[in-house]
N, C-alpha and C positions, 0 to 999 in steps of 0.2 A: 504494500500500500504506500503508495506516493505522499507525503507530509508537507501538508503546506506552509508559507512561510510566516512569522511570528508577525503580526502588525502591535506598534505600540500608540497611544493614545494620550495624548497629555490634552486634558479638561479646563477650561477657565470658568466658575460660576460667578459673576457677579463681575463689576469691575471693580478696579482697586483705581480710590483719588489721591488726589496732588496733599501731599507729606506723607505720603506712603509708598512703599519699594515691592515692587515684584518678585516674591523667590520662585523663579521657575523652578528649580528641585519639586518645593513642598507646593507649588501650585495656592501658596497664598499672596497676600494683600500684609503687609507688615509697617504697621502705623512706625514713622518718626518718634524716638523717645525723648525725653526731658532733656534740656541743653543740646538737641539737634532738631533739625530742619528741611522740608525739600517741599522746592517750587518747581521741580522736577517732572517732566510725565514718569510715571511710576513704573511703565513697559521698559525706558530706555537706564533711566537712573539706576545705578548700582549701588549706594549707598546714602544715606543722610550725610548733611552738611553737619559738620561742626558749631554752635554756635559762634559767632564773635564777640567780642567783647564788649561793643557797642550797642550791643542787642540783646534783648531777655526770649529766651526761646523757649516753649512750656510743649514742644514737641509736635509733631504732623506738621501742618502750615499755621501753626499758632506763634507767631516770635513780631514782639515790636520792637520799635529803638527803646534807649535811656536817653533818660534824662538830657537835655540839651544836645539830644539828635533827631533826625527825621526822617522820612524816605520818601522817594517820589510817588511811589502806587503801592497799593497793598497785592500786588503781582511782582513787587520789584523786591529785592535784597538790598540794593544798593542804599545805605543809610548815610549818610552826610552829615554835616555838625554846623 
């Protein structure tokens, strides 16, 4: 009897939003943690951003400036003083 060949299947349910990272491994959505960041599409990003130091980041796309900074759009990272 002739044995056909293995097909493999990788599944996406749901999509996964911006301050979250794709693990194609495990086929999840992986929220940005506390002191990290990502404005990132979540397909192509491979990790969260670092906070900086100018910035309070409470994790996913949640981070504003401090105190006597600002940024141009809430799409933007770029914070200025």
């Amino acid at each position: 009897m002739e044995s056909l060949p293995t097909l493999e299947w990788k599944v996406t349910l749901g999509n996964c939003s911006i301050g979250e990272i794709y693990d194609e491994e495990n086929l999840l959505c992986i929220p940005c943690g506390s002191g990290t960041y990502s404005l990132a599409d979540p397909y192509t990003a491979k990790t969260c951003s670092d906070c900086p130091d100018n910035m309070s980041c409470l994790g996913g796309r949640i981070y504003f400036p401090n105190k006597g900074f600002w940024r141009i759009s809430s799409t933007s990272d770029n914070v200025v003083q």
